[in-house]
mmCIF entry with sequence, helices, sheets and N, C-alpha, C, O atoms, coordinates in Angstrom:
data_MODEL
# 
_entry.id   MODEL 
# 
_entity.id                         1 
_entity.type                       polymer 
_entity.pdbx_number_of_molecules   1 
# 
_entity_poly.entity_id                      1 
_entity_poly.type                           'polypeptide(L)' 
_entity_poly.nstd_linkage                   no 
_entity_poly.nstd_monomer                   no 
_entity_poly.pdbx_seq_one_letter_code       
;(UNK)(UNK)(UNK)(UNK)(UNK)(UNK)(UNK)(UNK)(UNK)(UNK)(UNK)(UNK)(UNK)(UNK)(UNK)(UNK)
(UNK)(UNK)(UNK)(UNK)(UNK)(UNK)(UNK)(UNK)(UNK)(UNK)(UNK)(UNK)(UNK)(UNK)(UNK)(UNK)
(UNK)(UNK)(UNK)(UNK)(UNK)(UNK)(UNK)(UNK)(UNK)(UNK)(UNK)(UNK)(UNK)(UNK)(UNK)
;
_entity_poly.pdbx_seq_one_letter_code_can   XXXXXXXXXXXXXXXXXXXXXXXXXXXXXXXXXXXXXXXXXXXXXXX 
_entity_poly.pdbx_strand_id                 A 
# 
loop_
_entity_poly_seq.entity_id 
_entity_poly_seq.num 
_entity_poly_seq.mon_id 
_entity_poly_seq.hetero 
1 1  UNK n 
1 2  UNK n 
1 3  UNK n 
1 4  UNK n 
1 5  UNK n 
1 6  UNK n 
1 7  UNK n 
1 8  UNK n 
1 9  UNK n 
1 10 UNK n 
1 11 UNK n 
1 12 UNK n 
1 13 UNK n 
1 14 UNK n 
1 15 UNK n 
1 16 UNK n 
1 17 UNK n 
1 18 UNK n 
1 19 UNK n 
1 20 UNK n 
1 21 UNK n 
1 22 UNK n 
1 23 UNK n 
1 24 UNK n 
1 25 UNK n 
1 26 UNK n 
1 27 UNK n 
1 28 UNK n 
1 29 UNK n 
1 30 UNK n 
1 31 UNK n 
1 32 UNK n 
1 33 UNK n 
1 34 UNK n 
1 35 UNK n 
1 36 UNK n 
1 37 UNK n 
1 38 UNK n 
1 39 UNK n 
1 40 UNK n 
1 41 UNK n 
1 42 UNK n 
1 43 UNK n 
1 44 UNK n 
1 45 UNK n 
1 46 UNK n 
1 47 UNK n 
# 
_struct_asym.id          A 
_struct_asym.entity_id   1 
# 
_struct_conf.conf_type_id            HELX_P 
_struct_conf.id                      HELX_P1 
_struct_conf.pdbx_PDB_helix_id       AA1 
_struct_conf.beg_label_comp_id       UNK 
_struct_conf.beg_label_asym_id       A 
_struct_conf.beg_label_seq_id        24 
_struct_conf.pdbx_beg_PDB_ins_code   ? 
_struct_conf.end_label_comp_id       UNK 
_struct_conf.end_label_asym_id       A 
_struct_conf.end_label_seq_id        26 
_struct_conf.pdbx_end_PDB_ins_code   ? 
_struct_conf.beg_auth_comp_id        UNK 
_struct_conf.beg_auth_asym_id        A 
_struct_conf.beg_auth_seq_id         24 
_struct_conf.end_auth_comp_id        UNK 
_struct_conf.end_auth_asym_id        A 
_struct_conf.end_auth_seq_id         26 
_struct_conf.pdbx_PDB_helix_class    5 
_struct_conf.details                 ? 
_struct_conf.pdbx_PDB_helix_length   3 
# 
_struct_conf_type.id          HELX_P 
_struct_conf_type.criteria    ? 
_struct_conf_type.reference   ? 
# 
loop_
_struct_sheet.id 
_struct_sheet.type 
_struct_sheet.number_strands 
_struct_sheet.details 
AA1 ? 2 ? 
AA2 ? 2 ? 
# 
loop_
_struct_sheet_order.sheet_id 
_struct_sheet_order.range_id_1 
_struct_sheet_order.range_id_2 
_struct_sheet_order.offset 
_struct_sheet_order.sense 
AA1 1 2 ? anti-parallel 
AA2 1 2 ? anti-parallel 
# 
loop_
_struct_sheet_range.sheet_id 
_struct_sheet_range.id 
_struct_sheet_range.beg_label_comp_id 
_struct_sheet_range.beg_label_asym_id 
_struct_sheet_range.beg_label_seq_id 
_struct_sheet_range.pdbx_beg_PDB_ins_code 
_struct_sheet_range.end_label_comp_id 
_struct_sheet_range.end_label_asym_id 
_struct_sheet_range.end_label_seq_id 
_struct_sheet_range.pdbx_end_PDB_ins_code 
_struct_sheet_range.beg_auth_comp_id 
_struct_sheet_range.beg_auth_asym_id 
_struct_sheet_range.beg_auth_seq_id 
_struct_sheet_range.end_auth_comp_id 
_struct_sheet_range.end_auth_asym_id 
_struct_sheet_range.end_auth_seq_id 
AA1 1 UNK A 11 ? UNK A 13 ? UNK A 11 UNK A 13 
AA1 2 UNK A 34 ? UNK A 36 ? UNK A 34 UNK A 36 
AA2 1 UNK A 40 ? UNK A 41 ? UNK A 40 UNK A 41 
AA2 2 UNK A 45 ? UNK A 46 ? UNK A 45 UNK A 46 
# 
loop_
_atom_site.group_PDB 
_atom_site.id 
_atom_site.type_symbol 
_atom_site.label_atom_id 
_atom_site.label_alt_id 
_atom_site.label_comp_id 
_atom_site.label_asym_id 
_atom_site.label_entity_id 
_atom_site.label_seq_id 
_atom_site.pdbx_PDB_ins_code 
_atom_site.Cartn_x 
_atom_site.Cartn_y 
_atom_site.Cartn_z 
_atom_site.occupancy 
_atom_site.B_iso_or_equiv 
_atom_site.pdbx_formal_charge 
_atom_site.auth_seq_id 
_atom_site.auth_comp_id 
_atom_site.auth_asym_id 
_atom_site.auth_atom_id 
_atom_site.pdbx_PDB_model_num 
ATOM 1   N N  . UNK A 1 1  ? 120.529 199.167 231.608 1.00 0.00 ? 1  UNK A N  1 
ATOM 2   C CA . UNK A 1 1  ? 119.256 199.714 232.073 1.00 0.00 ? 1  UNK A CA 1 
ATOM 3   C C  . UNK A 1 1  ? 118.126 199.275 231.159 1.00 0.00 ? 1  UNK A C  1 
ATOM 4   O O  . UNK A 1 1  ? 118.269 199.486 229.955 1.00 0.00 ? 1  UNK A O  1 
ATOM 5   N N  . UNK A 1 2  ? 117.203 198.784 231.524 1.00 0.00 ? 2  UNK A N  1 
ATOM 6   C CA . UNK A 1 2  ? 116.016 198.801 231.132 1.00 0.00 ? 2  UNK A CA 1 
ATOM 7   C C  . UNK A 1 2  ? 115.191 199.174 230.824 1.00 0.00 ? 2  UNK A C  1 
ATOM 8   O O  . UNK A 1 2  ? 114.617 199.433 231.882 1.00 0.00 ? 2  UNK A O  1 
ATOM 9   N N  . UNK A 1 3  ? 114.338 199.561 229.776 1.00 0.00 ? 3  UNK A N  1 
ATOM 10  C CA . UNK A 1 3  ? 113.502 200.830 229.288 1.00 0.00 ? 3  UNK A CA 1 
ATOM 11  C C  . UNK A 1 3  ? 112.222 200.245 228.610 1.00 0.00 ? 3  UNK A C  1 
ATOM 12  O O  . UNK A 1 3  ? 111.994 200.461 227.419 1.00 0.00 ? 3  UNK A O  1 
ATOM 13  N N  . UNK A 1 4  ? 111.218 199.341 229.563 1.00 0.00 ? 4  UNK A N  1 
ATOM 14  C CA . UNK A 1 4  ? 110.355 198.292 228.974 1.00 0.00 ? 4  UNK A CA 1 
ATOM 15  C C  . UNK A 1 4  ? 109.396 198.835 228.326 1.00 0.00 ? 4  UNK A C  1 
ATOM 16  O O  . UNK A 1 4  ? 108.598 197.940 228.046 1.00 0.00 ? 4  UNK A O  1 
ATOM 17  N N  . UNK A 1 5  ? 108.983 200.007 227.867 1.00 0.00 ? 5  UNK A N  1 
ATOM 18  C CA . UNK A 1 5  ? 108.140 200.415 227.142 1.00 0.00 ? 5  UNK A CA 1 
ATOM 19  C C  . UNK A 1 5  ? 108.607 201.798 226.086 1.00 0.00 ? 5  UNK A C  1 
ATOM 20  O O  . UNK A 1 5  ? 107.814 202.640 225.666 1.00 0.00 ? 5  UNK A O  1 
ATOM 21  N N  . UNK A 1 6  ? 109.973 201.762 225.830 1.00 0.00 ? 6  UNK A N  1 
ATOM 22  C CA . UNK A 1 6  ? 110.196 202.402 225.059 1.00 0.00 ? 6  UNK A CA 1 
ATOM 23  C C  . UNK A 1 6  ? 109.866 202.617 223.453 1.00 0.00 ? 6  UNK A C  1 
ATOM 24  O O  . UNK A 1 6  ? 109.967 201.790 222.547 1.00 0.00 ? 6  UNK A O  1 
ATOM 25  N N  . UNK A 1 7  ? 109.475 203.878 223.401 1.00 0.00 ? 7  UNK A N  1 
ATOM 26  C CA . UNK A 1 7  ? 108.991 204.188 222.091 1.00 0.00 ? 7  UNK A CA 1 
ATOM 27  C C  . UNK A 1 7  ? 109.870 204.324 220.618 1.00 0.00 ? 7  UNK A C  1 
ATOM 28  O O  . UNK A 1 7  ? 109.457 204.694 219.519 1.00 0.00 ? 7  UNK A O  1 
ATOM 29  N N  . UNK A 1 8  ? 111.204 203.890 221.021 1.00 0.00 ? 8  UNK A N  1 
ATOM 30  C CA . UNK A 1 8  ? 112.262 204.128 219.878 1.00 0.00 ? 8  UNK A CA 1 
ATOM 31  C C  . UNK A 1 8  ? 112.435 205.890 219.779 1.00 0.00 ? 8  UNK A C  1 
ATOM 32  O O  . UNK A 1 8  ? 113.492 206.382 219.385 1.00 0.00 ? 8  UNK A O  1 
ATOM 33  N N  . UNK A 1 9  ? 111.387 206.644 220.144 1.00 0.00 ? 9  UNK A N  1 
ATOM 34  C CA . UNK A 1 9  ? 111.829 208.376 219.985 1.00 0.00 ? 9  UNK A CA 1 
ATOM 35  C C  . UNK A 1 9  ? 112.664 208.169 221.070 1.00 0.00 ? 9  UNK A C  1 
ATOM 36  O O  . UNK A 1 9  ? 113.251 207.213 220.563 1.00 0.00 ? 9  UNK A O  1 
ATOM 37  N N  . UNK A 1 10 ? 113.085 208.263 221.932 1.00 0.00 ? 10 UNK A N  1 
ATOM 38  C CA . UNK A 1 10 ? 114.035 208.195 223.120 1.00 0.00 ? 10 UNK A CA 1 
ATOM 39  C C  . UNK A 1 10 ? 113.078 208.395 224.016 1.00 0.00 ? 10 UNK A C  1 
ATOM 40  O O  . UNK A 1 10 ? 113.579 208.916 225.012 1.00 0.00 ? 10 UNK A O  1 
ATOM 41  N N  . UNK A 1 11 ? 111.638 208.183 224.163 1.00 0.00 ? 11 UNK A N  1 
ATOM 42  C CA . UNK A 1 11 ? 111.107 208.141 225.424 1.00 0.00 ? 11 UNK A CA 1 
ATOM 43  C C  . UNK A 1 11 ? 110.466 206.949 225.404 1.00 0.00 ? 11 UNK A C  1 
ATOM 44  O O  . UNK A 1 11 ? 110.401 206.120 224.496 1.00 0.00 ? 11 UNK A O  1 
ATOM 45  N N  . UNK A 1 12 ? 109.938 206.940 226.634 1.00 0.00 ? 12 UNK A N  1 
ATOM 46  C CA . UNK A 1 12 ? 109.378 205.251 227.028 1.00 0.00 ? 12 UNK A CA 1 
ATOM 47  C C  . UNK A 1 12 ? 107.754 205.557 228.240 1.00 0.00 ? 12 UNK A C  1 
ATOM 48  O O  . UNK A 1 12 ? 107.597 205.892 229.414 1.00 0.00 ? 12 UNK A O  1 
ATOM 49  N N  . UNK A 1 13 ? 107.140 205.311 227.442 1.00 0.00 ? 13 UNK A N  1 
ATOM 50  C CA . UNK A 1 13 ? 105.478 205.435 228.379 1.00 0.00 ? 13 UNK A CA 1 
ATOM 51  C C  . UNK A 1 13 ? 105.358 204.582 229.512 1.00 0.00 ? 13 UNK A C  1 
ATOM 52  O O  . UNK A 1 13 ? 105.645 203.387 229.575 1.00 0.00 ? 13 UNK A O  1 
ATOM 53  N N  . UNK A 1 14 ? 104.835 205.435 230.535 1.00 0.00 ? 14 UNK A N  1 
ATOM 54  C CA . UNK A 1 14 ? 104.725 205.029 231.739 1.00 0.00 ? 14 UNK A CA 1 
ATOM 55  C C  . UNK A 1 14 ? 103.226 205.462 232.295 1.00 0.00 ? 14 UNK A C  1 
ATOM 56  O O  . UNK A 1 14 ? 102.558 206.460 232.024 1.00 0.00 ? 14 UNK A O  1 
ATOM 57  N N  . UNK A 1 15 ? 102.987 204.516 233.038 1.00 0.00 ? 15 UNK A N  1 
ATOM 58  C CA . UNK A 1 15 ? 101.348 204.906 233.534 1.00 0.00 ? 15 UNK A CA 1 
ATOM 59  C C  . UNK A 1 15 ? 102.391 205.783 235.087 1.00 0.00 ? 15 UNK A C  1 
ATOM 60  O O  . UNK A 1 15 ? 103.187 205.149 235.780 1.00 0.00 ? 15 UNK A O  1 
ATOM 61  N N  . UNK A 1 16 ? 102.116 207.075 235.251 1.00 0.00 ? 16 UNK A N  1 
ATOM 62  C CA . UNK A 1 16 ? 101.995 207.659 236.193 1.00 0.00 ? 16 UNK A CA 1 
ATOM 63  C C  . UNK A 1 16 ? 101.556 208.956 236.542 1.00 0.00 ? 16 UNK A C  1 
ATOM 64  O O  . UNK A 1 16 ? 101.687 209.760 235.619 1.00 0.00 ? 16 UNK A O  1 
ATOM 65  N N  . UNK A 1 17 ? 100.963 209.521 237.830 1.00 0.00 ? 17 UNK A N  1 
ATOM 66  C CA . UNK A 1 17 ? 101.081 210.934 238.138 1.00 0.00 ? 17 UNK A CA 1 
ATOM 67  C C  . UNK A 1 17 ? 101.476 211.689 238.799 1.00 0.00 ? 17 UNK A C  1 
ATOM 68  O O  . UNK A 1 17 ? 101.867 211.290 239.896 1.00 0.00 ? 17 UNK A O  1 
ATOM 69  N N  . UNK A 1 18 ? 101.560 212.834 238.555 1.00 0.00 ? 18 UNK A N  1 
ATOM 70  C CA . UNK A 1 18 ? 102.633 213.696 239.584 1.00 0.00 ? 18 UNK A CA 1 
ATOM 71  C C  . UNK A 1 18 ? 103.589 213.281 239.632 1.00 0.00 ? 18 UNK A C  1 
ATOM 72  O O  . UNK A 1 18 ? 104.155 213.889 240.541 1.00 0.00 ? 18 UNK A O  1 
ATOM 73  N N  . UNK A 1 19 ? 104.483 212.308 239.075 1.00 0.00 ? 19 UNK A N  1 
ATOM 74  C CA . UNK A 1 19 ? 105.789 212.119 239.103 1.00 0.00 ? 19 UNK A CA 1 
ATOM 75  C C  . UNK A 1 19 ? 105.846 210.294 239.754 1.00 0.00 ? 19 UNK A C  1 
ATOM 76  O O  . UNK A 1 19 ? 106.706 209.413 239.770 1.00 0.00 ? 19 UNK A O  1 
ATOM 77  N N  . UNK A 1 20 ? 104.689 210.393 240.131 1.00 0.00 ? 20 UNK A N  1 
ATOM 78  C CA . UNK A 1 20 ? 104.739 208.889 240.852 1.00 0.00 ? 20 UNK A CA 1 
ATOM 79  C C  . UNK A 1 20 ? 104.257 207.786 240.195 1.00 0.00 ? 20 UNK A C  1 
ATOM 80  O O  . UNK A 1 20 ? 103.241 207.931 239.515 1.00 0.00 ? 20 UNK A O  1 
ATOM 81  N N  . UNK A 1 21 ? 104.779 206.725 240.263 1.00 0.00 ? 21 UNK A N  1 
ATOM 82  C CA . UNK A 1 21 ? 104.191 205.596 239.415 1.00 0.00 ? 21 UNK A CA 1 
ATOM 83  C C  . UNK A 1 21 ? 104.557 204.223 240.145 1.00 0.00 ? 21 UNK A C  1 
ATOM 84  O O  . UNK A 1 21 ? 105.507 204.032 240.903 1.00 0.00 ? 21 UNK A O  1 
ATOM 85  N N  . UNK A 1 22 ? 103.381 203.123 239.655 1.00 0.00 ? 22 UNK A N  1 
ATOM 86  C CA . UNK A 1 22 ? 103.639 201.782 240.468 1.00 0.00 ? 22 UNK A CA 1 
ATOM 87  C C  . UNK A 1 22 ? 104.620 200.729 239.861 1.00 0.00 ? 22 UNK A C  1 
ATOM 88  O O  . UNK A 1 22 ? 104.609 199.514 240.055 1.00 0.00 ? 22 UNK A O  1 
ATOM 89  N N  . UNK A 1 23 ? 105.702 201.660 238.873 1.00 0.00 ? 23 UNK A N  1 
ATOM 90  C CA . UNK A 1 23 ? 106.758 200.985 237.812 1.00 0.00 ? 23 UNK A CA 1 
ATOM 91  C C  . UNK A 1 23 ? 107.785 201.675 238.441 1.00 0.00 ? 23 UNK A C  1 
ATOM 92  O O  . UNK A 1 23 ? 107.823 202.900 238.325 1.00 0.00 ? 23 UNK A O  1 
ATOM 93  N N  . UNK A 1 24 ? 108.885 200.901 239.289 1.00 0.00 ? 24 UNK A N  1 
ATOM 94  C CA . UNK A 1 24 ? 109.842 201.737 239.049 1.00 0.00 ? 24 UNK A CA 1 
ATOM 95  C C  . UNK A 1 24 ? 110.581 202.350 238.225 1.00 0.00 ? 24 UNK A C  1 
ATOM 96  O O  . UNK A 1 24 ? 111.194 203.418 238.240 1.00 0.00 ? 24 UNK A O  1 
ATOM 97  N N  . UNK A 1 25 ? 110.392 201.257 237.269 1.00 0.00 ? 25 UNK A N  1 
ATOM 98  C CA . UNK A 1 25 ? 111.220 202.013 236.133 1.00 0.00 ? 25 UNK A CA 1 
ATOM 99  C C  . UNK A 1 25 ? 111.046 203.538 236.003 1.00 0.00 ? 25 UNK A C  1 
ATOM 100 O O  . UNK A 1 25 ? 111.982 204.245 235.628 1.00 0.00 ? 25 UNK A O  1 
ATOM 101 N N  . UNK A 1 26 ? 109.767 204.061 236.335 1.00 0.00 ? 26 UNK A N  1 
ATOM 102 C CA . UNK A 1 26 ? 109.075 205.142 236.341 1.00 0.00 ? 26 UNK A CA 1 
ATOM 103 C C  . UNK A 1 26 ? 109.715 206.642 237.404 1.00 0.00 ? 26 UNK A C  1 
ATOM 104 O O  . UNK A 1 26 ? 109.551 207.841 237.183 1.00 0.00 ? 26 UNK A O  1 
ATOM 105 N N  . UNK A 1 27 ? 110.094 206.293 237.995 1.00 0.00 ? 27 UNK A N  1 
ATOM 106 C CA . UNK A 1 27 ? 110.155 206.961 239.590 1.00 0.00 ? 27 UNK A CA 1 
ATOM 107 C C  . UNK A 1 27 ? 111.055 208.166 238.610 1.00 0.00 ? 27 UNK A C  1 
ATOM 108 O O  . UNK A 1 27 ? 110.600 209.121 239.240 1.00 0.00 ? 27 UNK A O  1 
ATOM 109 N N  . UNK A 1 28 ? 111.697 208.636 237.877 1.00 0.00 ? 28 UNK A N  1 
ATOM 110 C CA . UNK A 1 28 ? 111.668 209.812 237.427 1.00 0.00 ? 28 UNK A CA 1 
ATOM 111 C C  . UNK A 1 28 ? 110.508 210.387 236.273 1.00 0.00 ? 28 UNK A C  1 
ATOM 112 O O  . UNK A 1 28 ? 110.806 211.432 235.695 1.00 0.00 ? 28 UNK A O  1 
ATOM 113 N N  . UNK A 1 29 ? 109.489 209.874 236.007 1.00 0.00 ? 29 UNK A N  1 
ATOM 114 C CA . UNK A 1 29 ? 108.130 210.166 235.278 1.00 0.00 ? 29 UNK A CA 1 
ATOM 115 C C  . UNK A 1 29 ? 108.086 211.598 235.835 1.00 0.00 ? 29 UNK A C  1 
ATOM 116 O O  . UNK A 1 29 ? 108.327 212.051 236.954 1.00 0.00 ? 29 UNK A O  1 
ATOM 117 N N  . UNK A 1 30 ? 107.585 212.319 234.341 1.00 0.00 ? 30 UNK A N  1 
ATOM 118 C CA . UNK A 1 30 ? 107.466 213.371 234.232 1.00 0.00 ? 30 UNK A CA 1 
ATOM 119 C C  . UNK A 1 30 ? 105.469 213.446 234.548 1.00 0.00 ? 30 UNK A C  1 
ATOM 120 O O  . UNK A 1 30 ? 104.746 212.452 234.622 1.00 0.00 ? 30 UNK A O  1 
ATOM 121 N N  . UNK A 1 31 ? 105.107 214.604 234.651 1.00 0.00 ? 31 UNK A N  1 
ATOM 122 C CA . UNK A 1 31 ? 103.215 214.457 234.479 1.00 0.00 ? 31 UNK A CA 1 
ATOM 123 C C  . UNK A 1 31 ? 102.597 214.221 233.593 1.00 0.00 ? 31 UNK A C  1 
ATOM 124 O O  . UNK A 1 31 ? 101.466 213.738 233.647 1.00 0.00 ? 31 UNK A O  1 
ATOM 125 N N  . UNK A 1 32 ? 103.298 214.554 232.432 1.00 0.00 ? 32 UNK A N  1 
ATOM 126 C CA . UNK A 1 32 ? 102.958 214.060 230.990 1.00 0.00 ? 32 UNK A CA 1 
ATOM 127 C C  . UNK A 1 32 ? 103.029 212.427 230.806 1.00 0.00 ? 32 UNK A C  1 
ATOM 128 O O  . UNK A 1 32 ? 102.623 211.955 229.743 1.00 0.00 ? 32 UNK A O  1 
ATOM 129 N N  . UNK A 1 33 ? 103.490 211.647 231.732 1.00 0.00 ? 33 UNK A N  1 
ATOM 130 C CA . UNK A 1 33 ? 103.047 209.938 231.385 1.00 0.00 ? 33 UNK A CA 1 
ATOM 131 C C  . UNK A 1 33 ? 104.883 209.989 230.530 1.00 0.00 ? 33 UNK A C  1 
ATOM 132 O O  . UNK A 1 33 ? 105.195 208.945 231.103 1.00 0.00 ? 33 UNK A O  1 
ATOM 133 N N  . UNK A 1 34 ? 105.325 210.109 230.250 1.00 0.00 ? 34 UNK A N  1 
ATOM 134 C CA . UNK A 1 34 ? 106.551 209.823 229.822 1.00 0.00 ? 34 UNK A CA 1 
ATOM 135 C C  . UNK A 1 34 ? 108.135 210.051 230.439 1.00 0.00 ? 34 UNK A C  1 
ATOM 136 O O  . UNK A 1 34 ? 108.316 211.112 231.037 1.00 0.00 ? 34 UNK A O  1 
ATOM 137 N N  . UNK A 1 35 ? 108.780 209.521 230.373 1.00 0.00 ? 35 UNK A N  1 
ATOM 138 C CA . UNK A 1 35 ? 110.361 209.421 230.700 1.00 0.00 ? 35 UNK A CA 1 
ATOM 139 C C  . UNK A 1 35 ? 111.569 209.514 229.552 1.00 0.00 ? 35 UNK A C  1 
ATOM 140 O O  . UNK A 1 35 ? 111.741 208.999 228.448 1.00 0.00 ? 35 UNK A O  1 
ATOM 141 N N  . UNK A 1 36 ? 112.241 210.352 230.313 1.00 0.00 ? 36 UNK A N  1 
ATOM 142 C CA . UNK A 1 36 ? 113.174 210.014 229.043 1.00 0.00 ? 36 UNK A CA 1 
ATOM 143 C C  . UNK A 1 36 ? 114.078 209.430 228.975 1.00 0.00 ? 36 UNK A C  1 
ATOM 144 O O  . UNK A 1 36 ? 114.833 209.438 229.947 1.00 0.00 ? 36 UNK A O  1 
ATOM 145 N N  . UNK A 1 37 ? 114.503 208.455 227.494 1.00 0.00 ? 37 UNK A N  1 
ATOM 146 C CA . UNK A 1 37 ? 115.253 207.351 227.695 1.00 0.00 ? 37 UNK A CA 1 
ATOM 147 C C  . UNK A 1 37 ? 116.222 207.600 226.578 1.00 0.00 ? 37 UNK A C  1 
ATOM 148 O O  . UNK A 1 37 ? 115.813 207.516 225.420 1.00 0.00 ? 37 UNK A O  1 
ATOM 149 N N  . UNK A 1 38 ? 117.535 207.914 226.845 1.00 0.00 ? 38 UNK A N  1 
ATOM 150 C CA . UNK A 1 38 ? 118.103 208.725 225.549 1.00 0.00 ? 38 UNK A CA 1 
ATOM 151 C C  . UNK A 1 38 ? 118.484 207.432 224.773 1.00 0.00 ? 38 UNK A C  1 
ATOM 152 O O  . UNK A 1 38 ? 117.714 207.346 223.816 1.00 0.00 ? 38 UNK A O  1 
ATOM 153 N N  . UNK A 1 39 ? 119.273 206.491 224.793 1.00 0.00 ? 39 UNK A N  1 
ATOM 154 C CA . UNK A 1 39 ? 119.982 205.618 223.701 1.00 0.00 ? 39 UNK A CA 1 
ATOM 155 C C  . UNK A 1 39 ? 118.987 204.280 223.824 1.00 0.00 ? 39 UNK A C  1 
ATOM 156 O O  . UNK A 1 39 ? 119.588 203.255 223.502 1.00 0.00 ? 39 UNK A O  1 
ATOM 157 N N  . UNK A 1 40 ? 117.954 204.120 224.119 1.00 0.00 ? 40 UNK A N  1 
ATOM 158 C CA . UNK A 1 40 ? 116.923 203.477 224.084 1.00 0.00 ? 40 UNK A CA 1 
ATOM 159 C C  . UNK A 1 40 ? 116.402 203.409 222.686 1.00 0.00 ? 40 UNK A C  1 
ATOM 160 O O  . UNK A 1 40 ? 116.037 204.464 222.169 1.00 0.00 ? 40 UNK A O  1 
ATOM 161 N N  . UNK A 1 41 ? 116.266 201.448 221.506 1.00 0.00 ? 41 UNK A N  1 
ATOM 162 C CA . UNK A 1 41 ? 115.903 201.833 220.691 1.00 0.00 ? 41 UNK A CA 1 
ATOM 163 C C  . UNK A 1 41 ? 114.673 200.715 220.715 1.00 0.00 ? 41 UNK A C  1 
ATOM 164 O O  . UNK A 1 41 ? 114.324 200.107 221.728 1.00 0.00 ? 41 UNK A O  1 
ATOM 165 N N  . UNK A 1 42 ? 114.127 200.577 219.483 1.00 0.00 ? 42 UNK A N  1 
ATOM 166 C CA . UNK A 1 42 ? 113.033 199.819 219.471 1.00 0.00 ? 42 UNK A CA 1 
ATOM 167 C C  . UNK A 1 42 ? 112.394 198.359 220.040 1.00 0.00 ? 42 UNK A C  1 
ATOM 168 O O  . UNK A 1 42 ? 111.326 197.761 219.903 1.00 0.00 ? 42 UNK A O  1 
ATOM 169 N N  . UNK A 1 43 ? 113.442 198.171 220.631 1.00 0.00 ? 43 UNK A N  1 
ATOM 170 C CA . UNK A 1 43 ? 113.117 196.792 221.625 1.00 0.00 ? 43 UNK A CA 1 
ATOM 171 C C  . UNK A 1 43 ? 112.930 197.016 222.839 1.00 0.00 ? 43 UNK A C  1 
ATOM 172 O O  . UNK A 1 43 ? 112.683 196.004 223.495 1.00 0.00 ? 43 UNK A O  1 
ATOM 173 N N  . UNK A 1 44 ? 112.960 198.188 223.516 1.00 0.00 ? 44 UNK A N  1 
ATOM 174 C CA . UNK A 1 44 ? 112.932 198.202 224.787 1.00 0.00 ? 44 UNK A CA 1 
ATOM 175 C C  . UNK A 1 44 ? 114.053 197.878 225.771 1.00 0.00 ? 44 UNK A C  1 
ATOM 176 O O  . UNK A 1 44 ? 114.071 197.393 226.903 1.00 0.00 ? 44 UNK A O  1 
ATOM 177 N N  . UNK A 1 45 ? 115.154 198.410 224.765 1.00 0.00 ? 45 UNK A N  1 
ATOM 178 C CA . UNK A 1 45 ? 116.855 198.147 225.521 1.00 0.00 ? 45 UNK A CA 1 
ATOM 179 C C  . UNK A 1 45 ? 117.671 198.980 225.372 1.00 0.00 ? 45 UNK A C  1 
ATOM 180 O O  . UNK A 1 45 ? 117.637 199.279 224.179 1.00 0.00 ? 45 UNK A O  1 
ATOM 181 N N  . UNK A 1 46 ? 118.722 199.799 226.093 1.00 0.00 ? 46 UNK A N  1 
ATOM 182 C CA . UNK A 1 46 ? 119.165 200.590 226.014 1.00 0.00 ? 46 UNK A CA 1 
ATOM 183 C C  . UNK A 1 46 ? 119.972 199.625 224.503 1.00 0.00 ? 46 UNK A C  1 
ATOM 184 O O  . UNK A 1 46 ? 119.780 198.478 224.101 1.00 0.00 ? 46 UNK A O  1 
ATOM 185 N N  . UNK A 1 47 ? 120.834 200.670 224.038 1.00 0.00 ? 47 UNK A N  1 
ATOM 186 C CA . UNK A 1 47 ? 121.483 200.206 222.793 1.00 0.00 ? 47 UNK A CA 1 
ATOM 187 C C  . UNK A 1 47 ? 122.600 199.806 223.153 1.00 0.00 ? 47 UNK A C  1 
ATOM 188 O O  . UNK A 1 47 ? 123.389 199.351 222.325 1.00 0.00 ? 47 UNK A O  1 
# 
């Protein structure tokens, strides 16, 4: 899995709202603009 903007905390920023976004990667986005990406580390790859 892919996690292209992950922050190394285990989440990964996403431009979206209300849950919706033009990233799929996104399509579980929370309203807060973030997702969570648990074993995701500083490259933007799951581990």
């Amino acid at each position: 899995m892919d996690c292209p903007f992950c922050n190394g905390s285990g989440e990964t920023t996403c431009l979206c709202r209300g849950g919706k976004s033009d990233m799929g990667a996104c399509e579980d986005c929370k309203g807060d603009g973030y997702i969570v990406c648990p074993r995701c580390n500083g490259t933007g790859l799951l581990e």
